[in-house]
N, C-alpha and C positions, 0 to 999 in steps of 0.2 A: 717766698713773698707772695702777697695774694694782689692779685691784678684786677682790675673793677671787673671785668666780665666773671670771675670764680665768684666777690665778692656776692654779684647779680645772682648768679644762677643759685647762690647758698640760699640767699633772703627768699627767690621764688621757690626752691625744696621747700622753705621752711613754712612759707603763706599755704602752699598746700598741704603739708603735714597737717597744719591748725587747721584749716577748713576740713579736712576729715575727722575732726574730731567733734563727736554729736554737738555738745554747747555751740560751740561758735559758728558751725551748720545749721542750727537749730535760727541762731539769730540773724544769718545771712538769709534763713528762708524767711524769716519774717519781714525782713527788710524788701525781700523780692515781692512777696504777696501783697505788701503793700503799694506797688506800684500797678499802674493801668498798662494792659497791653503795649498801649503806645512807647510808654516809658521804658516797658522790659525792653520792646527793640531797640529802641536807643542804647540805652545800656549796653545792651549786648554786641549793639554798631561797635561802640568803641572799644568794645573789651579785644577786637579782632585789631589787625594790623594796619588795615585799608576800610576804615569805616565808609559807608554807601549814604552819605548823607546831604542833601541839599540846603545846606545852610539859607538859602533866598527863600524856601517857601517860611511862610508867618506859621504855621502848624507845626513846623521842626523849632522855630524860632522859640514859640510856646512853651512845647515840651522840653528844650536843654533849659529855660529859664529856669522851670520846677524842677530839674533835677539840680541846677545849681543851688535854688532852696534848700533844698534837701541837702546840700551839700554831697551829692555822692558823681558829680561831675566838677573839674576845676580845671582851667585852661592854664598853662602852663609855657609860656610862651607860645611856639604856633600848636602847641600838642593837647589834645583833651584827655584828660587821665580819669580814671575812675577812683575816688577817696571813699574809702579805704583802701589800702591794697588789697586787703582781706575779701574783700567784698568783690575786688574785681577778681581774685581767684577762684571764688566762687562762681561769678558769671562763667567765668574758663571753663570750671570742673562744669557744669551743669550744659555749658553750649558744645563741651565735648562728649558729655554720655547721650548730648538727643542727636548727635552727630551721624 
């Protein structure tokens, strides 16, 4: 029997397998170049466990708006996720090789 946590760690193997693979690296970096400094941090706030983020300043406020635009940020009850998963695997792989 498979238990949510095997179910979990399958689907993360698997977001990273895809992300190694040129195409859909190819178009996570597009997605990333596309974004302003400001943005990558954010992004990469969330992509961690304990994101460092002062929701009160108007400049953070700014920046999660655009990324809600974008749709690559979506709050999830009290939790902010990054949509696509693919993309936030991405963040993963890339905030771990400048690690």
């Amino acid at each position: 029997a498979l238990d949510a946590n095997t179910v979990m760690t399958r689907s993360e193997q698997l977001l990273y397998e895809l992300v190694s693979k040129r195409a859909v690296r190819s178009e996570c970096e597009t997605i990333w170049k596309s974004l302003s400094d400001e943005e990558r941090k954010m992004v990469q706030e969330f992509s961690g466990n304990r994101p460092n983020i002062d929701p009160n300043k108007f400049e953070v406020q700014q920046i999660f708006a655009l990324l809600q635009q974008k749709q690559l940020l979506k709050v999830q009850g009290t939790r902010v996720i990054i949509d696509p998963p693919i993309f936030q695997a991405y963040v993963k792989s890339i905030a771990s090789s400048e690690s």
